[in-house]
ZATORKOL-329777 format. One line per 5 residues: number of its first residue (from 1); their letters; for each residue x, y, z of C-alpha. Coordinates in nm, 2 decimals. Each point is the difference from the previous one (the first is absolute). Example, Ala and Ser with C-alpha at 12.3 -4.5 7.8 and 13.67 -1.06 7.14 Angstrom:
BEGIN
1> as> 1.23/-0.45/0.78 | 0.14/0.34/-0.07
REM end
This chain:
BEGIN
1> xxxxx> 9.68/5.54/6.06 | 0.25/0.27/0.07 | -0.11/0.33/-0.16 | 0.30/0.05/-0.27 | -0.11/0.41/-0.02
6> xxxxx> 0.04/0.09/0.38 | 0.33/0.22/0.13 | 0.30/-0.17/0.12 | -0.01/-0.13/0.37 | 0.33/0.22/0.10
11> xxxxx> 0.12/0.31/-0.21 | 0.23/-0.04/-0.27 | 0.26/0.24/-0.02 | 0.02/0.15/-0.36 | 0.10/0.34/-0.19
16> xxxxx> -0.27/0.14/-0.20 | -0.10/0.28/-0.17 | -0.26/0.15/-0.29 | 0.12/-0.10/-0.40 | 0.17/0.24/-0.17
21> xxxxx> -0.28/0.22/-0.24 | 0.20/0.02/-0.30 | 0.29/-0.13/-0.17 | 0.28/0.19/0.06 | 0.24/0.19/-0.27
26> xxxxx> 0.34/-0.12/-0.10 | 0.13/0.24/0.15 | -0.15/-0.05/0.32 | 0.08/-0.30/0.01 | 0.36/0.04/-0.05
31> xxxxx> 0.03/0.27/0.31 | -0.21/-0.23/0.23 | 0.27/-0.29/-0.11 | 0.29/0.21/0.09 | -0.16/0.11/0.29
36> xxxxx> -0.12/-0.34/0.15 | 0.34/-0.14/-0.09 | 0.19/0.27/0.13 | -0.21/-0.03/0.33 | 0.09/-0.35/0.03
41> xxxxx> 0.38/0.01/-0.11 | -0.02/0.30/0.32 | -0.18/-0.21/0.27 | 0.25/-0.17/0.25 | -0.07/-0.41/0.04
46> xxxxx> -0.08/-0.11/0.40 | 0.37/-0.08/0.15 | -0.12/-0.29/0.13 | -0.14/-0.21/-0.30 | 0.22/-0.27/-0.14
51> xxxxx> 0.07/-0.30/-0.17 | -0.04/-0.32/0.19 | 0.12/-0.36/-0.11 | -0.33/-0.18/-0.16 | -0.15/0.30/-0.06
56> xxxxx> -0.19/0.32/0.22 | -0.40/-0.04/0.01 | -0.20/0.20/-0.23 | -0.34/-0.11/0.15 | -0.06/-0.23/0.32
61> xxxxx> -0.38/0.08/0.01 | -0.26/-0.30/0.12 | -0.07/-0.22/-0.25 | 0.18/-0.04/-0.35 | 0.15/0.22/-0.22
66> xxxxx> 0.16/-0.14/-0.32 | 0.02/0.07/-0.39 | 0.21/0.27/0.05 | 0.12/0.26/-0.31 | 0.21/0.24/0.06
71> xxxxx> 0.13/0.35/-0.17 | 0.34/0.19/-0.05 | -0.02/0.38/0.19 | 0.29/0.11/-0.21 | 0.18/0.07/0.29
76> xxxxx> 0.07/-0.34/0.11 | -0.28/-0.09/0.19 | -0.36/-0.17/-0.08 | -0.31/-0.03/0.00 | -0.18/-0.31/0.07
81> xxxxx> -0.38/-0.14/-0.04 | -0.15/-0.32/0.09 | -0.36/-0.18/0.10 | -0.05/0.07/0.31 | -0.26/-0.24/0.22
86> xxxxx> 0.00/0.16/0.33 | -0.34/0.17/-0.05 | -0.12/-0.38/-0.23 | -0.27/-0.11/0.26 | -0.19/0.42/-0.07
91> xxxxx> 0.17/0.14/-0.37 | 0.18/-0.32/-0.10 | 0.32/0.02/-0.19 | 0.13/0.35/0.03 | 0.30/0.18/-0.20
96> xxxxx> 0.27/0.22/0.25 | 0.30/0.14/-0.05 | 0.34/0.02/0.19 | 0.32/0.24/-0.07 | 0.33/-0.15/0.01
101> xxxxx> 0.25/0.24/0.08 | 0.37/0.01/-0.17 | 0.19/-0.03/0.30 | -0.19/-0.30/0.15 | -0.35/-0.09/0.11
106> xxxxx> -0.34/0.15/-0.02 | -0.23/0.26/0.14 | 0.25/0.29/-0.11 | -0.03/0.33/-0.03 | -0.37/-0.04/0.22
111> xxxxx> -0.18/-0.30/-0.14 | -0.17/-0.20/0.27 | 0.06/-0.41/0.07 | -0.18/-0.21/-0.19 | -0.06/0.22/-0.33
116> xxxxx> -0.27/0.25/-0.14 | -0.33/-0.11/-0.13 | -0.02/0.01/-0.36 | -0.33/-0.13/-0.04 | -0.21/-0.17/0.26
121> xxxxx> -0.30/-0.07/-0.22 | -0.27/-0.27/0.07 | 0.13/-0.30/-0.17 | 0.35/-0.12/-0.09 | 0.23/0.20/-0.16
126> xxxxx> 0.26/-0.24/-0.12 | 0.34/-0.04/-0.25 | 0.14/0.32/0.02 | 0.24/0.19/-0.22 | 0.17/0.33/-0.04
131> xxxxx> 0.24/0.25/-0.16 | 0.15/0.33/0.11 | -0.19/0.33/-0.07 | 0.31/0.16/-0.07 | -0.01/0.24/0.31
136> xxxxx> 0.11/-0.27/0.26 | -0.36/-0.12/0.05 | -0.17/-0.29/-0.16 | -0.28/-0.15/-0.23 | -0.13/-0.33/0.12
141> xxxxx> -0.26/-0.24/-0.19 | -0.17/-0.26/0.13 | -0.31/-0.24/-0.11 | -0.27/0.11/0.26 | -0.32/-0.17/0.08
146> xxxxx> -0.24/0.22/0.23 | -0.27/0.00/-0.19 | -0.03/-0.35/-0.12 | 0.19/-0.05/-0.34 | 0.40/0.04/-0.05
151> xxxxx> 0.09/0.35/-0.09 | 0.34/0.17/-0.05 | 0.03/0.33/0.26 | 0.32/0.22/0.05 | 0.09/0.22/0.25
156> xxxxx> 0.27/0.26/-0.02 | 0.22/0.08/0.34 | 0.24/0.27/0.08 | 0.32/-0.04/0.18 | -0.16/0.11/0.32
161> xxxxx> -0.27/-0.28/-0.04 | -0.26/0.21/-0.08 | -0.23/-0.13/-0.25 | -0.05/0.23/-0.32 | -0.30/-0.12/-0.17
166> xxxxx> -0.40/-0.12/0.10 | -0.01/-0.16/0.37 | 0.04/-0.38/-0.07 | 0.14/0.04/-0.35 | -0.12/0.11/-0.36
171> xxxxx> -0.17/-0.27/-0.25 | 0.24/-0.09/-0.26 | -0.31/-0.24/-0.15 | -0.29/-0.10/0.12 | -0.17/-0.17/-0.29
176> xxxxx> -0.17/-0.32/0.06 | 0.16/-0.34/0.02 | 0.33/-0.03/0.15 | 0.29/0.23/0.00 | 0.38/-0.09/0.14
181> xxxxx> 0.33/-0.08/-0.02 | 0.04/0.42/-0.02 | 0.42/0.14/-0.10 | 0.04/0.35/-0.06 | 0.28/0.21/-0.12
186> xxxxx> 0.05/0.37/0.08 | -0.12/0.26/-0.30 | 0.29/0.28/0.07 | -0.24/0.24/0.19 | -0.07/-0.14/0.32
191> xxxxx> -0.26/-0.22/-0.15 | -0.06/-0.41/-0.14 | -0.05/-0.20/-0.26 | -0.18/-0.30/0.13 | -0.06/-0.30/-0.16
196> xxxxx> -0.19/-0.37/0.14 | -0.19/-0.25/-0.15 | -0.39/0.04/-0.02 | -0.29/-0.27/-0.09 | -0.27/0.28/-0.05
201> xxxxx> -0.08/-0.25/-0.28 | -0.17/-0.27/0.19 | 0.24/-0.23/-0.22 | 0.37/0.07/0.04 | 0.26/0.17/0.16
206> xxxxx> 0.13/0.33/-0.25 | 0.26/0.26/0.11 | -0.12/0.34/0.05 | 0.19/0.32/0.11 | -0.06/0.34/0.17
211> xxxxx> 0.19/0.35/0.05 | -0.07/0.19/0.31 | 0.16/0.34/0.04 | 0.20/0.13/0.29 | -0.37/0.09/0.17
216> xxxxx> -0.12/-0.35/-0.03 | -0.21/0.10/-0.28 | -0.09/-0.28/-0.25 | 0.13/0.16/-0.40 | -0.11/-0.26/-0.20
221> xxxxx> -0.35/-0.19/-0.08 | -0.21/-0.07/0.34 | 0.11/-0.34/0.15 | 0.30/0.00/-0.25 | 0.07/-0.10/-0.39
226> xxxxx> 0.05/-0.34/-0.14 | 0.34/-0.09/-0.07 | -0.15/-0.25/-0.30 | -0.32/-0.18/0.00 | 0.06/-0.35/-0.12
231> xxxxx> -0.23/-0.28/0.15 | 0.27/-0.20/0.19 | 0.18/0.07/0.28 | 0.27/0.28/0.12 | 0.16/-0.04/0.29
236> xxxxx> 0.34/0.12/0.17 | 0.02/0.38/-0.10 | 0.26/0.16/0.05 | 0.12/0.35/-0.11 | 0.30/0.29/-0.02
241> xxxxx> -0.02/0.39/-0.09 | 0.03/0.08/-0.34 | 0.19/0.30/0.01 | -0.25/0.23/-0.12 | -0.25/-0.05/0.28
246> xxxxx> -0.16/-0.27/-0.12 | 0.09/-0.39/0.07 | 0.12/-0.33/-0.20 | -0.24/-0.30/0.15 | 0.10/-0.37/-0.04
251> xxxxx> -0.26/-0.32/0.13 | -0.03/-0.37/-0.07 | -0.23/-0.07/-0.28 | -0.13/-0.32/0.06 | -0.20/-0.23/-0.23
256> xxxxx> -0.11/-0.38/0.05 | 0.35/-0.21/-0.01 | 0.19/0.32/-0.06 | 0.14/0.35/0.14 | 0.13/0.24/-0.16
261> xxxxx> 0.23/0.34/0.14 | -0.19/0.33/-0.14 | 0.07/0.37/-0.02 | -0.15/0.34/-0.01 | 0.06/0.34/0.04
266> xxxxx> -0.25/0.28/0.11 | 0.05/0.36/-0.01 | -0.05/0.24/0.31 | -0.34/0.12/-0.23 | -0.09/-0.36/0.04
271> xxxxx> 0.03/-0.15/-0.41 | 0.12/-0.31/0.00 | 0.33/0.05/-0.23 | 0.20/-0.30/-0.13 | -0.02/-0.36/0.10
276> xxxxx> -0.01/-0.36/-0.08 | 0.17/-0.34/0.05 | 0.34/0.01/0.19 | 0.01/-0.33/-0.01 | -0.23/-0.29/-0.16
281> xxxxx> 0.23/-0.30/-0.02 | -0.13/-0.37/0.08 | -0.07/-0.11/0.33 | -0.15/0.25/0.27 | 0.17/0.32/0.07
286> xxxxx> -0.10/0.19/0.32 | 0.13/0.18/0.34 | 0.14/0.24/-0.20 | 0.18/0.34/0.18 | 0.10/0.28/-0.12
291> xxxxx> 0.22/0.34/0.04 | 0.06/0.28/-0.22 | 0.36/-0.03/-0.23 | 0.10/0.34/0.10 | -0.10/0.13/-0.36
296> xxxxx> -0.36/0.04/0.02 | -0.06/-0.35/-0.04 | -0.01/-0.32/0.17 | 0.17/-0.32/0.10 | -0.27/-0.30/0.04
301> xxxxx> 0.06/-0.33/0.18 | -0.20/-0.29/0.06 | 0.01/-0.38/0.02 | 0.01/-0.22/-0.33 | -0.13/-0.31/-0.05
306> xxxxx> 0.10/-0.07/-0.39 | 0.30/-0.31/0.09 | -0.26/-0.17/0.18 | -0.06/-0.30/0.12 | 0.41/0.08/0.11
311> xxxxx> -0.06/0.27/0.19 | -0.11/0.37/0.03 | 0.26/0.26/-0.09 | 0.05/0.39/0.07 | -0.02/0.24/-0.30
316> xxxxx> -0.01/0.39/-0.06 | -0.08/0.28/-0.25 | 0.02/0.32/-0.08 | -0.24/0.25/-0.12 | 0.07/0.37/-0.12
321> xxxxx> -0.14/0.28/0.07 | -0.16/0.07/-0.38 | -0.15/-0.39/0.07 | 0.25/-0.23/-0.15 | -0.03/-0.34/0.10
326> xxxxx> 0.31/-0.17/-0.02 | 0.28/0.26/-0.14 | 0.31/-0.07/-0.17 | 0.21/-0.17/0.21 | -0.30/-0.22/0.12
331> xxxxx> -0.10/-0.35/-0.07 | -0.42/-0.05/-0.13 | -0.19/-0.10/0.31 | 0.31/0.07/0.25 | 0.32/-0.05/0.08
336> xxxxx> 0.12/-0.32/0.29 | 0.08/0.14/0.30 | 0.01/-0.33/0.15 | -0.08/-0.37/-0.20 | 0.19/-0.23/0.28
341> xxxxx> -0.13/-0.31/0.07 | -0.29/0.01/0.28 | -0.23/0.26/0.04 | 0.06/0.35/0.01 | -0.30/0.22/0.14
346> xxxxx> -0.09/0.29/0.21 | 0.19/0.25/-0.23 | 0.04/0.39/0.16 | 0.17/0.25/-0.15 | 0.22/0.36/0.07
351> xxxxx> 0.10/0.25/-0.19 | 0.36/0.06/0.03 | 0.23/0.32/0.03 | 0.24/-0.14/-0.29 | -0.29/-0.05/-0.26
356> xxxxx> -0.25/-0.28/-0.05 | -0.13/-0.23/0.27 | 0.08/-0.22/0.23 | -0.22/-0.35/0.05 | -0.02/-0.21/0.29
361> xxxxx> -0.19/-0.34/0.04 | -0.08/-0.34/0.16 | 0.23/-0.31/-0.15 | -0.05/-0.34/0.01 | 0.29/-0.10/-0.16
366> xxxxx> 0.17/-0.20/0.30 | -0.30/-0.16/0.06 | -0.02/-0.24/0.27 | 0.33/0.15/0.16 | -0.09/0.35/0.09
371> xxxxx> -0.35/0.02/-0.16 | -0.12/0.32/-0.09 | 0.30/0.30/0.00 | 0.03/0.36/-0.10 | 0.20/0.03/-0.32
376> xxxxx> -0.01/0.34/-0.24 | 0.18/0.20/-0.23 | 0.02/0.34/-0.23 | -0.13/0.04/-0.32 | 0.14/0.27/-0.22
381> xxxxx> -0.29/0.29/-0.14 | 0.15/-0.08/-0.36 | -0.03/-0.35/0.04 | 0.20/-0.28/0.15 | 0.12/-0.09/0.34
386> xxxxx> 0.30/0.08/0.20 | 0.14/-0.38/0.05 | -0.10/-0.34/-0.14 | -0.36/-0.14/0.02 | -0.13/-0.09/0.39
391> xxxxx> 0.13/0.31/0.19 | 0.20/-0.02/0.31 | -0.14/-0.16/0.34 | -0.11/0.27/0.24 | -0.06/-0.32/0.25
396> xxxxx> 0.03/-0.35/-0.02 | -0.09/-0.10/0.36 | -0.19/-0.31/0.08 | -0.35/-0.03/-0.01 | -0.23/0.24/-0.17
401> xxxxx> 0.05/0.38/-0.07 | -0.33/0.21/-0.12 | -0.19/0.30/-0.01 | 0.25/0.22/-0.20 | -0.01/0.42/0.06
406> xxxxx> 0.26/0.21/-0.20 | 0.17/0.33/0.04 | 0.24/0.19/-0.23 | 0.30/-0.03/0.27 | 0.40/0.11/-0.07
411> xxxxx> 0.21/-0.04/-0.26 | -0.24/0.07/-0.28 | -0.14/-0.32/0.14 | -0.29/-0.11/0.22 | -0.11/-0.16/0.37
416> xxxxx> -0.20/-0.28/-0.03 | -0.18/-0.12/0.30 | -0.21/-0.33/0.08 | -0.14/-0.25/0.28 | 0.24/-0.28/0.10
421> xxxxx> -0.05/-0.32/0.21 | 0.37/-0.06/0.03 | -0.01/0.01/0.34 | -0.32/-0.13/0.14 | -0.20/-0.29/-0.15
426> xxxxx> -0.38/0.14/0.10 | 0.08/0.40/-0.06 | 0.19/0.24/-0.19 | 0.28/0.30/0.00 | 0.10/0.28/-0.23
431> xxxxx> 0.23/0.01/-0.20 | 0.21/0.20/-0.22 | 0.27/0.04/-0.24 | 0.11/0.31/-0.27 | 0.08/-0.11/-0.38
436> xxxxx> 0.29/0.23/-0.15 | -0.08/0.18/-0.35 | 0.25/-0.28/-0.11 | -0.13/-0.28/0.11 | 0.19/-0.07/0.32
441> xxxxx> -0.12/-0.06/0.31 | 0.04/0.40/0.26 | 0.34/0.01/0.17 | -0.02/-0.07/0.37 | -0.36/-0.20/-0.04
446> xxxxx> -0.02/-0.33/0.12 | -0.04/-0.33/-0.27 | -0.33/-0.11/0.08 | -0.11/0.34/0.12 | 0.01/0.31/0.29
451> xxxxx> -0.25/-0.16/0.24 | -0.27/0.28/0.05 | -0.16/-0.14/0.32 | 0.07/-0.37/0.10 | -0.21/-0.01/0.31
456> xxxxx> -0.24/-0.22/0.17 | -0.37/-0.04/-0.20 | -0.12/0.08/-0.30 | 0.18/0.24/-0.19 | -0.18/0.06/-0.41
461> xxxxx> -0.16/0.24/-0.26 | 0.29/0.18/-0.08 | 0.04/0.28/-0.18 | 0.32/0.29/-0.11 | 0.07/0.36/-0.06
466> xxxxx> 0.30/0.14/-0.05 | 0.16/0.24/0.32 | 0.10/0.27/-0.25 | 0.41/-0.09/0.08 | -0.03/-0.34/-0.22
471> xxxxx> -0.12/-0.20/0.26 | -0.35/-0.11/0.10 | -0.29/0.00/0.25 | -0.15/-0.32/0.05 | -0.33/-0.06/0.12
476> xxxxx> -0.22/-0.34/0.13 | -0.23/-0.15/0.20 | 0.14/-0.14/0.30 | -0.12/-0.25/0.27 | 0.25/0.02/0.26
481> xxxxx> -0.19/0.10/0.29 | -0.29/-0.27/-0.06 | -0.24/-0.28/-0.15 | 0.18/-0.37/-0.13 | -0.05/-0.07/-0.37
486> xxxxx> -0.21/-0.05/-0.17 | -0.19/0.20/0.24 | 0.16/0.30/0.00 | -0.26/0.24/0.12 | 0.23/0.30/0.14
491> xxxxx> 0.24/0.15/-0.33 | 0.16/0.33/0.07 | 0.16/0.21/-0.28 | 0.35/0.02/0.07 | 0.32/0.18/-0.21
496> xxxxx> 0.35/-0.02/-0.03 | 0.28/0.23/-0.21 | 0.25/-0.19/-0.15 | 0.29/0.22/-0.15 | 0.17/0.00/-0.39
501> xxxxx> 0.30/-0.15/0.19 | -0.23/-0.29/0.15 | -0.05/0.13/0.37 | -0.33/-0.13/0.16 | -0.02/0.25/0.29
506> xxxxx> 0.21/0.24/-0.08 | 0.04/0.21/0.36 | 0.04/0.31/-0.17 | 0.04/0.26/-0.34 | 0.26/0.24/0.14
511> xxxxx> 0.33/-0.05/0.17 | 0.09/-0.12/0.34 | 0.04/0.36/0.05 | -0.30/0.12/-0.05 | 0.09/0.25/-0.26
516> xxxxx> 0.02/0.01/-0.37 | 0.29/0.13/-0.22 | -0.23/0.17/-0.20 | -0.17/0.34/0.01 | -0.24/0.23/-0.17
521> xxxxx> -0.14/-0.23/-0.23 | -0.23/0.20/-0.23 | -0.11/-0.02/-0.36 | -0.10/0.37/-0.19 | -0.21/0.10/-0.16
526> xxxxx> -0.28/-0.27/0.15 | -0.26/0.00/-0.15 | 0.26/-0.07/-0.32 | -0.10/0.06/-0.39 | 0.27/0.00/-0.20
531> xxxxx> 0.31/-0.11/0.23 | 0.11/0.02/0.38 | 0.27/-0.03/0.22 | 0.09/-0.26/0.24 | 0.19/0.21/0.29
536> xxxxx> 0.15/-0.14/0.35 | 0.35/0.09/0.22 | 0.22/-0.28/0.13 | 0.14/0.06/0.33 | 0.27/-0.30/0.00
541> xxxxx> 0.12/-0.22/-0.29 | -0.27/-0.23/-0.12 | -0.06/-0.25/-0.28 | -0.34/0.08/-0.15 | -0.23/-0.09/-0.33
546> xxxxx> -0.31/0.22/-0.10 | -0.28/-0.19/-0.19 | -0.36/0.15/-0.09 | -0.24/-0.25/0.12 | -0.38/0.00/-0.09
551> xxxxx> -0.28/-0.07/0.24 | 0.03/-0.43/-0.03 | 0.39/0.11/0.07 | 0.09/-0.11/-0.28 | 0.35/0.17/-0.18
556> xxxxx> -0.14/0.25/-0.24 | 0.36/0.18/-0.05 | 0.35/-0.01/0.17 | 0.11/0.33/0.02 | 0.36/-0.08/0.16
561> xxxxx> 0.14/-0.37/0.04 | 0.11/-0.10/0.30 | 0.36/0.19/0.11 | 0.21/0.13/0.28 | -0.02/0.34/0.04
566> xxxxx> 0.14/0.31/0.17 | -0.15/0.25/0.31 | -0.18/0.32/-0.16 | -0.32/0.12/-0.20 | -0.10/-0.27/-0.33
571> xxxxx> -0.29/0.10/-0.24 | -0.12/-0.28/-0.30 | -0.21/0.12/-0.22 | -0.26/-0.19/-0.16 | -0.23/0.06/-0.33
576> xxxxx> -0.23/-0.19/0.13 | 0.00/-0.29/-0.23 | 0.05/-0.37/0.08 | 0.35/-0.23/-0.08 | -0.12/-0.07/-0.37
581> xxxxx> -0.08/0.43/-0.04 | -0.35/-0.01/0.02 | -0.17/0.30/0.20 | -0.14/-0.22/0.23 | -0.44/0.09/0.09
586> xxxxx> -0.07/0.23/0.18 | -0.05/-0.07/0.37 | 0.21/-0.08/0.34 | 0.32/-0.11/0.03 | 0.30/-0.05/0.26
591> xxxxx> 0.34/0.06/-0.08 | 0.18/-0.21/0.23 | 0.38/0.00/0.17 | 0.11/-0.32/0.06 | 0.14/-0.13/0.21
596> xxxxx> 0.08/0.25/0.20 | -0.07/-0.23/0.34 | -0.30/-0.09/-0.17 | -0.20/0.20/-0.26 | -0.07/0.41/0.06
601> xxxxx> -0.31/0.09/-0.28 | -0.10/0.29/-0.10 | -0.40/0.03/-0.20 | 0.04/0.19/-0.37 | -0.36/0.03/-0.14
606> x> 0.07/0.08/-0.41
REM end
C-alpha cells in the first residue's frame, strides 16, 4: 500500500513562512493595511496579460483541479483556491492558490503557473472556502482529512502568496467525529469567524463555530463552541459579521418529517447572544442563505416547503441587529419571495448597494418547456419586494440552468452566475447576467445571459466576486483541453471578467490611448479618524462618479454622482460614514473613480 506520510515525488512550489507570535494591535494592523494596499494599488500589472474569449487558465496542472472559491483583492483582482489532485497518488487532495490579476490573466505581479501550495498534507483536503483578510490576502477553510477523521483547517495567504500561519494550515477543530461543510466571515482585524457542522456527538450533526485572530490563533473554546445542543440534526450553516466583531449564524434545523430555518448570534468574546426560530411553518424549510441588511443585521433565505404537495416556494426574513425576528414590516415565518407554480429551489443571495438584498434562484415554473431557469428578485430591508411576486427571468433558455453563485454587481444590483447546457446536450457553459436594484434586467446584457466561456468540454462549479467596478470575476472548472463525460478526469480552473456593462473579455480598463484623464489621485489624511479628503486633477474634460466601496465592493457611500466635469484640481471630502450616515467600522476601503476608462482606486484605511 502506498505510504500516505512520505514527501511528494517532484517539489511543490509554495510560499511559506513561521506564524506570526502574537496578535497584533489595532493599530498595527491598520498601518500594515495601508501599507499592503498601497503596495498593491503602486505595483504595475504584466503588459502582456489579458482577457481572452472563454476565459484565461488559472491552473493547467496534471490531473484535476475543481471546486474552486474565489476572493475580492479590493483592487479588482482575486484570489482563487481549489482541490487540487496533481500530488493525489503521494498527499491526495491538496488546496493551491492562483492570483488573478485586474487587467487579465494570472501569475501577476510574480506568482508562478499553476498556483502556490496552501496545504499539501497527507490526506485530502477538500470543499474549500474563503474571505478576504482585509489587506488584499485571504482566509481559506476547508474540511481536511490527513489524519483520518474530517476536520475544519484554515490557512491565511498574503497577496504575494506567501502563507501567514502554521505550514499546512491551523486546526479550526479537531474534535472527534466529523467536521465539514466549513463558511467563514471576516472579524474586522484581519481575522475569521468560522462556523461548520460537527458530529462530535456520535449521534447528530450540531453547528459549531470558531474565531481565529489575524495570527491564526484560535480565541474561543479549544475545537470551537456549540452553536445549540439539541439532539437532531443542523446542517447548512451559514453566517455574516455582526458589526461588532462578532457574527449572526443561520443553519437548517431538521427533525423527522420536518426542517426548520434557525438563528443565532455570537459575540467576538464567544457568548452566544440572541436567537431562535426564523422560521417554523409547516412543511420542511431548509437551504437557507444569508447576508447582512446593511444595519447590523441580516437578510435570511431559504427554500419553503409549506404549499406542498403544489410545489416548493422561495421565502426571506429579516433579523436585526438587537435579535428581532421578524420586525415590523415583516410577515410571521417570512415573507414570499417567490410562490409560482413549480418548484423554486437553490436560493443565493447579495447584498445590494441601494439597501436590502437581492435573491436569485432555480424555477420550475415553465416546466416541461425550458425546465429549470434562473429567475430572482429584490427584497426591500423594511419589508416587501420591489415588483409583484415571481421576480424577473435572468434566463429562460432551454434545458436546465443550475449551480447558482451571486455577486453584488451595478446599479445597487447584483451578478448572478450559473452552469448552462444550452448549448451542448452532454456538458455545460457559464453563464451570466446582472439584476438592476429595480428589478430590470443590466443594460447592454444579453436575455438569457453574457456567455462566460461557451467552449468545447466540460465547463461547471461556478462561482462570483465582484471586480471592484460593478462587474465580476467568474471562476470554474473547465474540461476543454481533455477527458469525455462522464469521465472527465482532466478539470482545470479557469476565469473570465465580465464588465457592469456586460462585456465578457473586456481587452482593456483605460483608453485606446493608453492614458487616463485623471491625475493625482490621493485621499489625506490616510490613515482617516474623523474625516478625509478625496483629491485628484483632470487633465481634459471627463464625466466621472466617486463611490466608497468596501472590501466585497460593495457601494458603502457615493460621494459625487455621476457628472461631466471640467480640467483642473477637485477635492470631496468624506466623513467617513456610509449613504444612510452611519460611520462605517473601522477597516479598508477604496474610494473609487468611475468610469474614468475603467475604475482608478485609491485604499482609505479608517
Amino acid at each position: 500500500m502506498m505510504d500516505r506520510h512520505k514527501a511528494p515525488a517532484a517539489p511543490v512550489p509554495d510560499r511559506r513562512r513561521a506564524p506570526r507570535s502574537r496578535r497584533p494591535t489595532n493599530q498595527h494592523v491598520h498601518t500594515s493595511l495601508l501599507l499592503c494596499c498601497l503596495g498593491l494599488l503602486a505595483v504595475v500589472a504584466d503588459s502582456s496579460a489579458q482577457w481572452a474569449p472563454n476565459g484565461v487558465p488559472l491552473c493547467t496542472a496534471s490531473a484535476a483541479q475543481v471546486g474552486p472559491a474565489i476572493v475580492p483583492t479590493g483592487t479588482g483582482g482575486a484570489l482563487v483556491a481549489w482541490e487540487d489532485y496533481r500530488n493525489d497518488a503521494v498527499t491526495g487532495a491538496d488546496v493551491f492558490v492562483q492570483k488573478v490579476s485586474a487587467v487579465g490573466g494570472a501569475r501577476p505581479f510574480g506568482w508562478q503557473d499553476d498556483g502556490y501550495a496552501l496545504c499539501t498534507a497527507a490526506g485530502a483536503q477538500v470543499d474549500v472556502h474563503g474571505i478576504p483578510d482585509g489587506s488584499g490576502g485571504a482566509i481559506f477553510a476547508w474540511t481536511d482529512l490527513r489524519v483520518g477523521g474530517a476536520d475544519i483547517y484554515a490557512q491565511r495567504v498574503d497577496s504575494l502568496g506567501q502563507v501567514q500561519w502554521t505550514l499546512d494550515g491551523v486546526p479550526v477543530s479537531a474534535a472527534t467525529g466529523t467536521q465539514q461543510h466549513s463558511r467563514l466571515t471576516g472579524d474586522g482585524l484581519g481575522g475569521a469567524i468560522i462556523v461548520w457542522k460537527d458530529r462530535r456527538s456520535g449521534t447528530n450533526f450540531n453547528v459549531y463555530a470558531q474565531l481565529l485572530d489575524a495570527s491564526g490563533t484560535p480565541q474561543w473554546a479549544t475545537d470551537g463552541i456549540a452553536m445549540t445542543a439539541v439532539s437532531n440534526d443542523q446542517l447548512g450553516p451559514h453566517l455574516v459579521l455582526d458589526g461588532f466583531g462578532g457574527a449572526i449564524v443561520a443553519w437548517d434545523d431538521v427533525v423527522p418529517n420536518n426542517a426548520d430555518i434557525h438563528v443565532q448570534r455570537v459575540t467576538s468574546a464567544g457568548v452566544l447572544s440572541w436567537g431562535g426560530s426564523v422560521c417554523s411553518a409547516s412543511g420542511n424549510q431548509d437551504q437557507s442563505v444569508i447576508c447582512d441588511d446593511g444595519l447590523n443585521g441580516a437578510l435570511i433565505a431559504w427554500r419553503d416547503g409549506r404549499s406542498l404537495p403544489s410545489a416548493r416556494d422561495i421565502y426571506v426574513q429579516r433579523v436585526t441587529s438587537a435579535g428581532v425576528i421578524g420586525p415590523s414590516g415583516w410577515m410571521a415565518d417570512g415573507d414570499s419571495v417567490c410562490a409560482f407554480a413549480g418548484d423554486q429551489t437553490d436560493p443565493v443571495i447579495a447584498p445590494s448597494s441601494a439597501g436590502g438584498a437581492v435573491i436569485a434562484w432555480l424555477d420550475g415554473r415553465n416546466g416541461a418547456v425550458s425546465l429549470t431557469d434562473v429567475y430572482a428578485r429584490r427584497v426591500l430591508v423594511g419589508g416587501g419586494m420591489v415588483v409583484p411576486d415571481g421576480g424577473i427571468a435572468l434566463c429562460t433558455a432551454a434545458t436546465e440552468q443550475g449551480a447558482l453563485a451571486i455577486t453584488p454587481g451595478a446599479h445597487g444590483g447584483a451578478i448572478v452566475t450559473w452552469e448552462d447546457p444550452r448549448n451542448e446536450t452532454m456538458t455545460h457553459d457559464i453563464y451570466a447576467q446582472l439584476i438592476r436594484s429595480d428589478d430590470a434586467i443590466g443594460g447592454g446584457w444579453a436575455i438569457d445571459g453574457e456567455p462566460a466561456c461557451v467552449t468545447v468540454g466540460e465547463q461547471s462549479q461556478p462561482a462570483v466576486t465582484t471586480d471592484s467596478s460593478g462587474g465580476a470575476l467568474i471562476c470554474w472548472r473547465d474540461d476543454r483541453l481533455g477527458g469525455v463525460p462522464p469521465f472527465i478526469t482532466n478539470y482545470d480552473i479557469y476565469v473570465q471578467r465580465v464588465t457592469s456593462d456586460g462585456v465578457p473579455a473586456p481587452t482593456a480598463d483605460v483608453p485606446a490611448t493608453g492614458r487616463r484623464p485623471v491625475s493625482a489621485f490621493e485621499s489625506r489624511p490616510n490613515p482617516a479618524r474623523d474625516e478625509t479628503e478625496i483629491r485628484f486633477g483632470t487633465s481634459a474634460p471627463a464625466r466621472l462618479a466617486v463611490v466608497v466601496l468596501d472590501l466585497s465592493g460593495r457601494t458603502v457611500r457615493q460621494l459625487m454622482a455621476l457628472q461631466d466635469i471640467n480640467v483642473g484640481t477637485h477635492r470631496i471630502p468624506w466623513d467617513l460614514r456610509d449613504d444612510s450616515g452611519v460611520v462605517v467600522r473601522p477597516g479598508v476601503y477604496f474610494v473609487a473613480l468611475q468610469p474614468a476608462g475603467g475604475s482608478m482606486r485609491v485604499a482609505v484605511v479608517r
